[in-house]
Biopython code that builds the backbone (N, CA, C, O; Angstrom):
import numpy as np
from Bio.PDB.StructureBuilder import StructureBuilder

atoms = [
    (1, "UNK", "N", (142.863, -170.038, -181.317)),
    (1, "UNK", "CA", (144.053, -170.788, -181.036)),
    (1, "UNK", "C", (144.086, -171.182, -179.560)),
    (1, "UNK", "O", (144.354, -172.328, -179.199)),
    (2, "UNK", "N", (143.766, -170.056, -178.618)),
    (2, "UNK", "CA", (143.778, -170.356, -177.398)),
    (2, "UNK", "C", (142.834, -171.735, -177.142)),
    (2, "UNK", "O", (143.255, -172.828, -176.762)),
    (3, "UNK", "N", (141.795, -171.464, -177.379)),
    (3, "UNK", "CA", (140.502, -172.269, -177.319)),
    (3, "UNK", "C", (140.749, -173.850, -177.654)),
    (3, "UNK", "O", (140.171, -174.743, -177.034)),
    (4, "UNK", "N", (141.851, -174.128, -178.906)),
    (4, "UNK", "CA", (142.272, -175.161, -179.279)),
    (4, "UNK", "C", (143.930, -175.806, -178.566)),
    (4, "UNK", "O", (144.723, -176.523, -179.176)),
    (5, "UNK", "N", (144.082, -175.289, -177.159)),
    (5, "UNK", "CA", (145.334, -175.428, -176.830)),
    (5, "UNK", "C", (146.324, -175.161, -177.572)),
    (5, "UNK", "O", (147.396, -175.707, -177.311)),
    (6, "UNK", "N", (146.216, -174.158, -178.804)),
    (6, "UNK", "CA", (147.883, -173.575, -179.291)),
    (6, "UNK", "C", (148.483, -172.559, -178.757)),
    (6, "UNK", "O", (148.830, -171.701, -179.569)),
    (7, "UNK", "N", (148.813, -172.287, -177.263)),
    (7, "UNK", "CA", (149.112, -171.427, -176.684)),
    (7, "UNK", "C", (150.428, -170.842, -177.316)),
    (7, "UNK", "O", (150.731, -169.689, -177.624)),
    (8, "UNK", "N", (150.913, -171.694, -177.379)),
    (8, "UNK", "CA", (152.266, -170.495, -178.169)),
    (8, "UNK", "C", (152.098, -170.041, -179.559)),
    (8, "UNK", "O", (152.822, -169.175, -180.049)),
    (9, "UNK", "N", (151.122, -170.637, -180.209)),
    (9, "UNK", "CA", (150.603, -169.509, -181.367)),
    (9, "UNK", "C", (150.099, -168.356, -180.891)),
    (9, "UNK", "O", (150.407, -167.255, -181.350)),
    (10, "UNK", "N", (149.135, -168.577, -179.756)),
    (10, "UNK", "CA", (148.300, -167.394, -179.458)),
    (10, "UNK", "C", (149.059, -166.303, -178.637)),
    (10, "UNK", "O", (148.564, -165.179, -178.550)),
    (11, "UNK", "N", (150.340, -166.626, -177.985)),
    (11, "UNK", "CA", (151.247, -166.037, -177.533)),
    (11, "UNK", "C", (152.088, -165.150, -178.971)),
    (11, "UNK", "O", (152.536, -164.004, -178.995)),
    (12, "UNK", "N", (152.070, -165.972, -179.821)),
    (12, "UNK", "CA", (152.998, -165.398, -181.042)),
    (12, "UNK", "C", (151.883, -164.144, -181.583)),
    (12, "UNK", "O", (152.326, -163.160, -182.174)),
    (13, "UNK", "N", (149.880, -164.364, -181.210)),
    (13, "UNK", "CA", (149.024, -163.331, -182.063)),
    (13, "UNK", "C", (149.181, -162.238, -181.065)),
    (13, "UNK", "O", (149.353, -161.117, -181.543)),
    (14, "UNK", "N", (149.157, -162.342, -179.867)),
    (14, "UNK", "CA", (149.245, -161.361, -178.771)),
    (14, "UNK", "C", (150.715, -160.445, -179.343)),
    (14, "UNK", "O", (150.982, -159.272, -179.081)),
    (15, "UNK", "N", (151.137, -160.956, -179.789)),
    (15, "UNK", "CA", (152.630, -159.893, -179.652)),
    (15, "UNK", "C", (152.347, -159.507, -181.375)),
    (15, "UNK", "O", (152.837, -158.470, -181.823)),
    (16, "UNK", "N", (151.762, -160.163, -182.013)),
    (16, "UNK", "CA", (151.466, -159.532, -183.816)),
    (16, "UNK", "C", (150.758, -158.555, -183.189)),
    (16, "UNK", "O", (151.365, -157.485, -183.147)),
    (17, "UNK", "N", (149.374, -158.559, -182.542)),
    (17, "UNK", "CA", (148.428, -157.567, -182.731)),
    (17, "UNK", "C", (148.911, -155.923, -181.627)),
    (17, "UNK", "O", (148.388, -154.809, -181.596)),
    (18, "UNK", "N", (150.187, -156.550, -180.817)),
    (18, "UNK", "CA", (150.632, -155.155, -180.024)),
    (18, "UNK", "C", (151.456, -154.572, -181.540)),
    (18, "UNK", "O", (151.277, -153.484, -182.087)),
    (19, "UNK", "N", (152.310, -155.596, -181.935)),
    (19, "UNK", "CA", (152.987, -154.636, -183.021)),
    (19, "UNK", "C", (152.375, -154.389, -183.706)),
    (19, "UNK", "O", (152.991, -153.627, -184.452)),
    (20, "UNK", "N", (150.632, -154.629, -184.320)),
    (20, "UNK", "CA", (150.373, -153.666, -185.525)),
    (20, "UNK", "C", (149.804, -152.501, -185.283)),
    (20, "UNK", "O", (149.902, -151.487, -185.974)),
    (21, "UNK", "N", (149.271, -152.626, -184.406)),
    (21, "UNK", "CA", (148.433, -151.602, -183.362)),
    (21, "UNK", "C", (149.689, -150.232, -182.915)),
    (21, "UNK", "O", (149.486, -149.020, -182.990)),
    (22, "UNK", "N", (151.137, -151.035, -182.395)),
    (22, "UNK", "CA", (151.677, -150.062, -182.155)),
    (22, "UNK", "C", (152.746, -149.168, -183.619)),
    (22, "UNK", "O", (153.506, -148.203, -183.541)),
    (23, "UNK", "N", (152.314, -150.086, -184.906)),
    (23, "UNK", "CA", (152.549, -149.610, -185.944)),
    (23, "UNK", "C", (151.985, -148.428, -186.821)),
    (23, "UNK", "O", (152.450, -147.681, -187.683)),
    (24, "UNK", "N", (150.544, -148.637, -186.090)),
    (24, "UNK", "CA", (149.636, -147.943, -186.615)),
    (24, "UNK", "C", (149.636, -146.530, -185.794)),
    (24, "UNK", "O", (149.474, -145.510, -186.463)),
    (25, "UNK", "N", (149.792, -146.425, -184.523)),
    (25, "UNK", "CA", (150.280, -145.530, -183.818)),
    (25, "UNK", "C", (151.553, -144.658, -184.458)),
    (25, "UNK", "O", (151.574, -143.427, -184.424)),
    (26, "UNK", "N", (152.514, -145.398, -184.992)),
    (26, "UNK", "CA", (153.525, -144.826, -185.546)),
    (26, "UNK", "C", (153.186, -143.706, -186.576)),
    (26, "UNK", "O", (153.340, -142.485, -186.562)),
    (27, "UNK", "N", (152.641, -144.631, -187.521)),
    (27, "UNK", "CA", (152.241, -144.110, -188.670)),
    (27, "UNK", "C", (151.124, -143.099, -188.747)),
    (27, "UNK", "O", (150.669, -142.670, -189.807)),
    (28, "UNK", "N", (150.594, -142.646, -187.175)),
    (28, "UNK", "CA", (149.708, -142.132, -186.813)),
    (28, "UNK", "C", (150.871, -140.481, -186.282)),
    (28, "UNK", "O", (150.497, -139.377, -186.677)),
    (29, "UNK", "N", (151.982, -140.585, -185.544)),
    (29, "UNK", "CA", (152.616, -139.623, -185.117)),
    (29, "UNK", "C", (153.077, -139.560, -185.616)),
    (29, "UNK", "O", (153.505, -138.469, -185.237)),
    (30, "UNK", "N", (153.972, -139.891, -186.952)),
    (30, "UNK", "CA", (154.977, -139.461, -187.554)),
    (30, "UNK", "C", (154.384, -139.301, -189.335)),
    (30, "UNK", "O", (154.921, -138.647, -190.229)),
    (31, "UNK", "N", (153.369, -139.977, -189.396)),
    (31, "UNK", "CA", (152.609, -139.729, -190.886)),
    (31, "UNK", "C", (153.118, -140.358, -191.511)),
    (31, "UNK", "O", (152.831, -140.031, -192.662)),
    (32, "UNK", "N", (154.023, -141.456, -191.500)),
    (32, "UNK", "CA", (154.533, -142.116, -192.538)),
    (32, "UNK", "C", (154.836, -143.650, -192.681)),
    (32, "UNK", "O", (154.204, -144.175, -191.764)),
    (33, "UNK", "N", (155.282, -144.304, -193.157)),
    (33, "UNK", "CA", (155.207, -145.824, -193.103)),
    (33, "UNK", "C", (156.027, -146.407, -192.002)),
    (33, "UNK", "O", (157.236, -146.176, -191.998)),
    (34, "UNK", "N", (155.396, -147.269, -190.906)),
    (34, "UNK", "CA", (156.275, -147.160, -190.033)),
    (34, "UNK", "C", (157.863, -148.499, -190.426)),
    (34, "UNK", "O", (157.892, -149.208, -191.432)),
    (35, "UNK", "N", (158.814, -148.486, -189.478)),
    (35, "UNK", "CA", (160.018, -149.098, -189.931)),
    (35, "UNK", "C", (159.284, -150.583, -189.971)),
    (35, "UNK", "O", (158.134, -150.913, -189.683)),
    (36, "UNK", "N", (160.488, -151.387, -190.476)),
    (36, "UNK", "CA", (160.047, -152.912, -191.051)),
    (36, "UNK", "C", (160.922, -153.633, -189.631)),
    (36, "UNK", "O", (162.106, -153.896, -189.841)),
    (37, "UNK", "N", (160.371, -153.940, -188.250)),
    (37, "UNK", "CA", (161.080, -154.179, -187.476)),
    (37, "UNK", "C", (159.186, -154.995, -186.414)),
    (37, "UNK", "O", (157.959, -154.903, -186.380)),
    (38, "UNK", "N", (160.505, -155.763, -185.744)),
    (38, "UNK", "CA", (159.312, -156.773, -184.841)),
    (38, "UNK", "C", (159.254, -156.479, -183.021)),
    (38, "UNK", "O", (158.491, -156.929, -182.166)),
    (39, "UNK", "N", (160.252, -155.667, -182.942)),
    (39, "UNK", "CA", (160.475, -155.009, -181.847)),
    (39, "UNK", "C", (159.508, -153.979, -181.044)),
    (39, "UNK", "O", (159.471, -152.795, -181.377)),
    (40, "UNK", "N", (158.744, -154.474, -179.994)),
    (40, "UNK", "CA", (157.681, -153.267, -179.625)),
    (40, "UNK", "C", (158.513, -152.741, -178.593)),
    (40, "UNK", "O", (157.812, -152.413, -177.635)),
    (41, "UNK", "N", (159.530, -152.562, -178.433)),
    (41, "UNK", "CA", (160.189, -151.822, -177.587)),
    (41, "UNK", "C", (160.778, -150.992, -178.329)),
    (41, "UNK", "O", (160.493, -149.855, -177.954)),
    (42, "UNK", "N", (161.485, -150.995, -179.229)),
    (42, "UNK", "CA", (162.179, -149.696, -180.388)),
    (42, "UNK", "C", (160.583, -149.310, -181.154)),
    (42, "UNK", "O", (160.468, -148.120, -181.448)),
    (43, "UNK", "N", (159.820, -149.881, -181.364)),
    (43, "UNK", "CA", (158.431, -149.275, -181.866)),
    (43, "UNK", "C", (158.285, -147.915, -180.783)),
    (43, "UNK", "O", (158.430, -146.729, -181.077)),
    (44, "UNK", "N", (157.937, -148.533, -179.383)),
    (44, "UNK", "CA", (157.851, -147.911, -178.510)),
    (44, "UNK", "C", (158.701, -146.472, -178.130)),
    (44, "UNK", "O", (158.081, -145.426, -177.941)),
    (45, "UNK", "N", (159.816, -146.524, -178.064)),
    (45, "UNK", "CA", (161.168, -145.320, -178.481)),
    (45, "UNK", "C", (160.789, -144.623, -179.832)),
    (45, "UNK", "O", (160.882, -143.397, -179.772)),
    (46, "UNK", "N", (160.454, -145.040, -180.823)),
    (46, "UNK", "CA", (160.509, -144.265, -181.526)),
    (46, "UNK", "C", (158.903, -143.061, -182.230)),
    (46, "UNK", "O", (158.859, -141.990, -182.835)),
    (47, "UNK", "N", (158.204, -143.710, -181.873)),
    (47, "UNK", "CA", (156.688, -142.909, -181.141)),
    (47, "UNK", "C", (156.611, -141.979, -179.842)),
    (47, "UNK", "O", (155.721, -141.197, -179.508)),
    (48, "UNK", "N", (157.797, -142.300, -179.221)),
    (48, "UNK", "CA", (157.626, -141.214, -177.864)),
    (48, "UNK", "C", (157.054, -141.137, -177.257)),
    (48, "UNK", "O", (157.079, -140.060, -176.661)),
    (49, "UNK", "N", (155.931, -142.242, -176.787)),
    (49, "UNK", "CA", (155.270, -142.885, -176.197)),
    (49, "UNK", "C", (155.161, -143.715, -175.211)),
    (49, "UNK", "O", (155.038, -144.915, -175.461)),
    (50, "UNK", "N", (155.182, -143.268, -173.945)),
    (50, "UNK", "CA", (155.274, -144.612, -172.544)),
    (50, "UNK", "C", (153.845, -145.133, -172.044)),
    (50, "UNK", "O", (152.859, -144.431, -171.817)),
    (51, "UNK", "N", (153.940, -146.333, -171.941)),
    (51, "UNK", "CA", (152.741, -146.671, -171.018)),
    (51, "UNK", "C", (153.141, -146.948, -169.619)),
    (51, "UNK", "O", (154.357, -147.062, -169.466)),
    (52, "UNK", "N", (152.584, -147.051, -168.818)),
    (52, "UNK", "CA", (152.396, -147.384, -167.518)),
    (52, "UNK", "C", (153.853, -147.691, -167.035)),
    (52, "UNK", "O", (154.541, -147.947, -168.023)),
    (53, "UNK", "N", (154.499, -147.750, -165.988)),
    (53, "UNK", "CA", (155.472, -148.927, -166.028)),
    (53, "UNK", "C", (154.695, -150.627, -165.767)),
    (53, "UNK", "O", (155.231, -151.691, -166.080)),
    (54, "UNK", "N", (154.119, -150.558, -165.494)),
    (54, "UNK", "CA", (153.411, -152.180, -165.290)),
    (54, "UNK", "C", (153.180, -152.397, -167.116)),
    (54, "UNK", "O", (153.848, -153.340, -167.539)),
    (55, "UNK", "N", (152.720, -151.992, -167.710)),
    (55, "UNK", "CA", (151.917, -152.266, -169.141)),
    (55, "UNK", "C", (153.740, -152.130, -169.955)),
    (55, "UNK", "O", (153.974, -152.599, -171.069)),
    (56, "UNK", "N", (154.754, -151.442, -169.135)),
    (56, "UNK", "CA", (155.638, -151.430, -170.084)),
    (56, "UNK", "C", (156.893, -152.616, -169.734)),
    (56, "UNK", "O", (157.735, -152.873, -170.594)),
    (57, "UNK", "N", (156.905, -153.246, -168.472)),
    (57, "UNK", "CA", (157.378, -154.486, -167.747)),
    (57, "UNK", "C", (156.839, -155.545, -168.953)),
    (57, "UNK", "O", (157.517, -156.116, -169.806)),
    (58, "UNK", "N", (155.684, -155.592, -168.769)),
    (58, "UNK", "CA", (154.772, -156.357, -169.818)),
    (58, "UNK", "C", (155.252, -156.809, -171.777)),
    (58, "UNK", "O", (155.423, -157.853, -172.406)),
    (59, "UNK", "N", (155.300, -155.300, -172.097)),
    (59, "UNK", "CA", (155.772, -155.392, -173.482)),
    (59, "UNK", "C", (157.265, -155.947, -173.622)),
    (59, "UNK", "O", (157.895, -156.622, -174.436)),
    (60, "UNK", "N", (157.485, -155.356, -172.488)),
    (60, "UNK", "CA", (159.202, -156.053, -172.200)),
    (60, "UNK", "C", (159.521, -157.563, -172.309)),
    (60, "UNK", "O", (160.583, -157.939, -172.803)),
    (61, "UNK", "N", (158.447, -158.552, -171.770)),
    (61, "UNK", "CA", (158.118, -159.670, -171.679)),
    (61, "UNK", "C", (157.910, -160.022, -172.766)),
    (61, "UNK", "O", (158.680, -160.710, -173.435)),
    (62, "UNK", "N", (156.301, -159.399, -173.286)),
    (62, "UNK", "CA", (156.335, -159.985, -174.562)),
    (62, "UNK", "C", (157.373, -160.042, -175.436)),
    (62, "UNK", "O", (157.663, -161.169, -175.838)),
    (63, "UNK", "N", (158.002, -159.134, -175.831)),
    (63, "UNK", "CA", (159.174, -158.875, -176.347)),
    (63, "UNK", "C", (159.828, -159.889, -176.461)),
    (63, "UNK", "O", (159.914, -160.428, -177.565)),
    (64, "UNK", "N", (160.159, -160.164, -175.874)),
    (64, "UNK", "CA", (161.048, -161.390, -175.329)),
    (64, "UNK", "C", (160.620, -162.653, -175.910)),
    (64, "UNK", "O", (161.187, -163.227, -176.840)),
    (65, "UNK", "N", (159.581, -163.042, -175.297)),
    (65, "UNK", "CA", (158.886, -164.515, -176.153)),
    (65, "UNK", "C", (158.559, -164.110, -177.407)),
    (65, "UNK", "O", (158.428, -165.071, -178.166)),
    (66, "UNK", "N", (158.406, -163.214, -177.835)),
    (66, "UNK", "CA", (158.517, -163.208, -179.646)),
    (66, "UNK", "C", (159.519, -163.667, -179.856)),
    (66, "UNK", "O", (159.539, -164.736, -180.466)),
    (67, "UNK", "N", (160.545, -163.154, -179.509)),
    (67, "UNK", "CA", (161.793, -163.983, -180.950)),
    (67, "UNK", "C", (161.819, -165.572, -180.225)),
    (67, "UNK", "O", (162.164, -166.536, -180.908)),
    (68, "UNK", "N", (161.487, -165.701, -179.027)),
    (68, "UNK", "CA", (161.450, -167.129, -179.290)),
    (68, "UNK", "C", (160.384, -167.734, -180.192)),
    (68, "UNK", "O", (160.840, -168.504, -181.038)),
    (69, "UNK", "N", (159.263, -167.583, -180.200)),
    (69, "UNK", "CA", (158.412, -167.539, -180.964)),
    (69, "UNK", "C", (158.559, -167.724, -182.242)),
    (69, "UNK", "O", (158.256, -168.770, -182.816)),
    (70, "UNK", "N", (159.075, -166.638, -182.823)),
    (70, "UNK", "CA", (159.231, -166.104, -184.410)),
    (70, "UNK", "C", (160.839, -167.521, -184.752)),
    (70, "UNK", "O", (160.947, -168.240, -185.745)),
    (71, "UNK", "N", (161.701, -167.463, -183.665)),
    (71, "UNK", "CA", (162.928, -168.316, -184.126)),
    (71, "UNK", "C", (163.200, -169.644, -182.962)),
    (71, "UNK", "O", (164.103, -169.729, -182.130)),
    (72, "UNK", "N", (162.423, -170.314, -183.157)),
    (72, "UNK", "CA", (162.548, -171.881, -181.730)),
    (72, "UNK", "C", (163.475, -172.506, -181.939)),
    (72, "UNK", "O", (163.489, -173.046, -183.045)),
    (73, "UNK", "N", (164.750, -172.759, -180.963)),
    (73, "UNK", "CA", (165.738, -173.097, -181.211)),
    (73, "UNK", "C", (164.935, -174.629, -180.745)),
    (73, "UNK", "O", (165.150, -175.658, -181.385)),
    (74, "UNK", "N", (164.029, -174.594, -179.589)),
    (74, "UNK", "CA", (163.795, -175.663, -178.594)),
    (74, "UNK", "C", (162.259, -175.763, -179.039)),
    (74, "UNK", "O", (161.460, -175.913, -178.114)),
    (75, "UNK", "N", (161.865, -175.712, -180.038)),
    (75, "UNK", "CA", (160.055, -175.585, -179.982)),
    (75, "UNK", "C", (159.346, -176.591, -178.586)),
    (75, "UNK", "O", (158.447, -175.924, -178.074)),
    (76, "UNK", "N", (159.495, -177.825, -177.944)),
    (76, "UNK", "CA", (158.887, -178.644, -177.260)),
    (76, "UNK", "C", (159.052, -177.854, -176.051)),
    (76, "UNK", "O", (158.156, -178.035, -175.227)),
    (77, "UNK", "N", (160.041, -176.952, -175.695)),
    (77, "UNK", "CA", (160.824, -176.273, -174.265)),
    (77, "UNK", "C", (159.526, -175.454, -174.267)),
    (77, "UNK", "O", (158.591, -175.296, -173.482)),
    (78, "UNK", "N", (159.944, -174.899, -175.752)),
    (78, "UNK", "CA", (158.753, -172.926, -175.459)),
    (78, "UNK", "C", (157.626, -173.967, -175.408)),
    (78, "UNK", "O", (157.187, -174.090, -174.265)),
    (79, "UNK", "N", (156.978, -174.823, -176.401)),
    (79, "UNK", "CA", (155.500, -175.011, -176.037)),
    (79, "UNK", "C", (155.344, -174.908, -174.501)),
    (79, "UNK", "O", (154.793, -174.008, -173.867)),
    (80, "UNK", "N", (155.826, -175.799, -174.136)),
    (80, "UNK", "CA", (155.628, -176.355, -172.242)),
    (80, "UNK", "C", (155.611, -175.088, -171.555)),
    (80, "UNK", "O", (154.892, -174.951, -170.565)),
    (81, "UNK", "N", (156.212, -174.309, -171.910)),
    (81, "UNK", "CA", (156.027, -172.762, -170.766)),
    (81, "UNK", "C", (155.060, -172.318, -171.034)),
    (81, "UNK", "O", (154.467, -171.973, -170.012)),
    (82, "UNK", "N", (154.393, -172.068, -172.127)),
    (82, "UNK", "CA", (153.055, -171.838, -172.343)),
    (82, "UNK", "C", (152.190, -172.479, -172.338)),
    (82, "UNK", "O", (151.742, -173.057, -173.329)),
    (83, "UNK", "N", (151.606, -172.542, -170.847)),
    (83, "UNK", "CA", (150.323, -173.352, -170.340)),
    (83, "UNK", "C", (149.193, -172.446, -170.472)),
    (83, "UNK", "O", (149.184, -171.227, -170.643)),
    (84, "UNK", "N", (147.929, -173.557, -170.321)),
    (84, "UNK", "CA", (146.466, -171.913, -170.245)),
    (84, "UNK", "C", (146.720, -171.067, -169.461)),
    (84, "UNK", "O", (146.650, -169.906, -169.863)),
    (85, "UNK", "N", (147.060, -171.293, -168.227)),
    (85, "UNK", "CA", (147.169, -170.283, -167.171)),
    (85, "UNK", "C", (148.175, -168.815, -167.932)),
    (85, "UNK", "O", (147.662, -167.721, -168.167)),
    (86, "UNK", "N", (149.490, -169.123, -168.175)),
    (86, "UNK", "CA", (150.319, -168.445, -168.343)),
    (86, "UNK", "C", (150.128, -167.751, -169.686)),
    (86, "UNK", "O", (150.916, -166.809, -169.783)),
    (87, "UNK", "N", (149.153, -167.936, -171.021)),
    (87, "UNK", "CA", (148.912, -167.610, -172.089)),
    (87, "UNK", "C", (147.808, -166.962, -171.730)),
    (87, "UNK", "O", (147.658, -165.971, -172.446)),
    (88, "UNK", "N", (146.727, -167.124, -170.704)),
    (88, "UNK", "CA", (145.092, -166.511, -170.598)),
    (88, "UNK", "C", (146.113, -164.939, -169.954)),
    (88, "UNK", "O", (146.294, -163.928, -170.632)),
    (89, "UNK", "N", (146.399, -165.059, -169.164)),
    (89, "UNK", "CA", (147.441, -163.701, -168.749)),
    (89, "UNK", "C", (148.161, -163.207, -169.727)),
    (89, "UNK", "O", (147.852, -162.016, -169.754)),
    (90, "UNK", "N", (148.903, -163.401, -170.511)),
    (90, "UNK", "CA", (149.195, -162.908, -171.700)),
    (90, "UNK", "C", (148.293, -162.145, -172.217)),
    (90, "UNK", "O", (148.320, -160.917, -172.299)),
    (91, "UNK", "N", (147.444, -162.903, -172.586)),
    (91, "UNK", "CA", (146.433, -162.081, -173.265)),
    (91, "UNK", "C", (145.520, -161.446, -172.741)),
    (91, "UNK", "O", (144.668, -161.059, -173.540)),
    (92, "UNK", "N", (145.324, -161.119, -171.427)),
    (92, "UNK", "CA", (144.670, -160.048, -170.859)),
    (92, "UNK", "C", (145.250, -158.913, -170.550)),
    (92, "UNK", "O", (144.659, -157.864, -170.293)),
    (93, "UNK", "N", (146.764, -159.139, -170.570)),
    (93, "UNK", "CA", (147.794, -157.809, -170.363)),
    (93, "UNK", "C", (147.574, -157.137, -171.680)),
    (93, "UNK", "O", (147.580, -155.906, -171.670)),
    (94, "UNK", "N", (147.324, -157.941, -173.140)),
    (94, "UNK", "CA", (147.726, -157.993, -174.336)),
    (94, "UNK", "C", (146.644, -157.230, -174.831)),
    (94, "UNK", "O", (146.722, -156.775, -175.972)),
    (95, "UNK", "N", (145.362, -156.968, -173.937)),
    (95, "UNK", "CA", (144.309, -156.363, -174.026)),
    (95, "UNK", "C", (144.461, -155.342, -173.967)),
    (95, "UNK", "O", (144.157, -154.524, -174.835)),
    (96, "UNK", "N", (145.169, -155.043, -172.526)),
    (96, "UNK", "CA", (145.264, -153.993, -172.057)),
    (96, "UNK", "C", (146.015, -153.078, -172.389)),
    (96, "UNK", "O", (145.923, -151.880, -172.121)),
    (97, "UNK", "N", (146.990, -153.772, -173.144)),
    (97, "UNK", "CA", (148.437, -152.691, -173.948)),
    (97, "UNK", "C", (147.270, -152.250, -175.580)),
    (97, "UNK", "O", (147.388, -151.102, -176.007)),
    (98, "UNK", "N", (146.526, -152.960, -176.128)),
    (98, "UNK", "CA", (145.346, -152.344, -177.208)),
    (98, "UNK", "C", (144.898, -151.513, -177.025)),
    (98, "UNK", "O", (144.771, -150.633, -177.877)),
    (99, "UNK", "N", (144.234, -151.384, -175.213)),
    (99, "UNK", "CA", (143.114, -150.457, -174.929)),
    (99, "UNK", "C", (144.233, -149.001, -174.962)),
    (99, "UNK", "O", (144.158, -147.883, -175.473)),
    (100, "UNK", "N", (145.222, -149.701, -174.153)),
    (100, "UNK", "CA", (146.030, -148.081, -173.850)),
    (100, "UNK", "C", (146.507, -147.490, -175.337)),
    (100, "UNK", "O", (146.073, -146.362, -175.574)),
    (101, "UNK", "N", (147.273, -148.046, -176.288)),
    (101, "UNK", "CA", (147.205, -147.476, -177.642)),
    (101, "UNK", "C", (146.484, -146.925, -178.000)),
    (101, "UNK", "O", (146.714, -145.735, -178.217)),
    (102, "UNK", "N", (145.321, -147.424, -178.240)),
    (102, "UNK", "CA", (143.625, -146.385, -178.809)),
    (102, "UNK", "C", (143.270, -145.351, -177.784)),
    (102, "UNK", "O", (142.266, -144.650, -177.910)),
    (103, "UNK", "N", (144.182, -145.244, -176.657)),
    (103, "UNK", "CA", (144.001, -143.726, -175.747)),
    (103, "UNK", "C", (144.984, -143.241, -176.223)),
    (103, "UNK", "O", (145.306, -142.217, -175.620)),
    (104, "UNK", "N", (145.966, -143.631, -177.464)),
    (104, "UNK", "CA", (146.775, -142.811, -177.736)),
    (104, "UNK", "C", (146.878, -141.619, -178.760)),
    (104, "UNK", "O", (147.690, -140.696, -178.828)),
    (105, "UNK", "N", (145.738, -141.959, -179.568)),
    (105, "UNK", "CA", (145.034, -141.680, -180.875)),
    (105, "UNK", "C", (144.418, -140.326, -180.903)),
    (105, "UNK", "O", (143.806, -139.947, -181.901)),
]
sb = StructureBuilder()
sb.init_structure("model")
sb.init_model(0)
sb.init_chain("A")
sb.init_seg("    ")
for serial, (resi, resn, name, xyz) in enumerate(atoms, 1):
    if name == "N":
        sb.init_residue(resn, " ", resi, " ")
    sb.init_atom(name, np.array(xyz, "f"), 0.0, 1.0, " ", f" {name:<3s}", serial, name[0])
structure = sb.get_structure()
């Protein structure tokens, strides 16, 4: 997506693949199916789990552009904020919140 200029799709996979990852974590500490929610910040609370404060500024962010994402009141507004520059960063933070999960394991 990136590759094809759909930055705000690839902004929308960056924040799928923290929540399944941090789903799987769930379902990893608590043994059971984790809740039906899109939120990696209540994901986050309810695993008991902190990252960094920088990596957790971050999820905070993402956070955020998901529900624009998931619900575009303005779709032409959100595309335009997501330029390469501002989506290639996304997704290198988006890396980095993966790598730290699988140190959680």
């Amino acid at each position: 997506m990136f590759n094809n200029g759909r930055y705000f799709y690839a902004v929308f996979m960056c924040h799928l693949s923290i929540e399944k990852a941090l789903k799987g974590l769930y379902s990893h500490v608590h043994n059971q199916v984790p809740p039906k929610t899109h939120n990696l910040l209540y994901l986050l609370t309810q695993i008991g789990k902190r990252p960094s404060p920088e990596l957790e500024r971050f999820i905070t962010k993402l956070n955020t552009a998901s529900v624009a994402t998931r619900y575009p009141d303005d779709l032409a507004k959100i595309q335009a904020d997501y330029t390469a520059k501002v989506t290639r960063e996304l997704m290198t933070k988006s890396k980095e919140v993966l790598q730290w999960v699988k140190t959680q394991f």
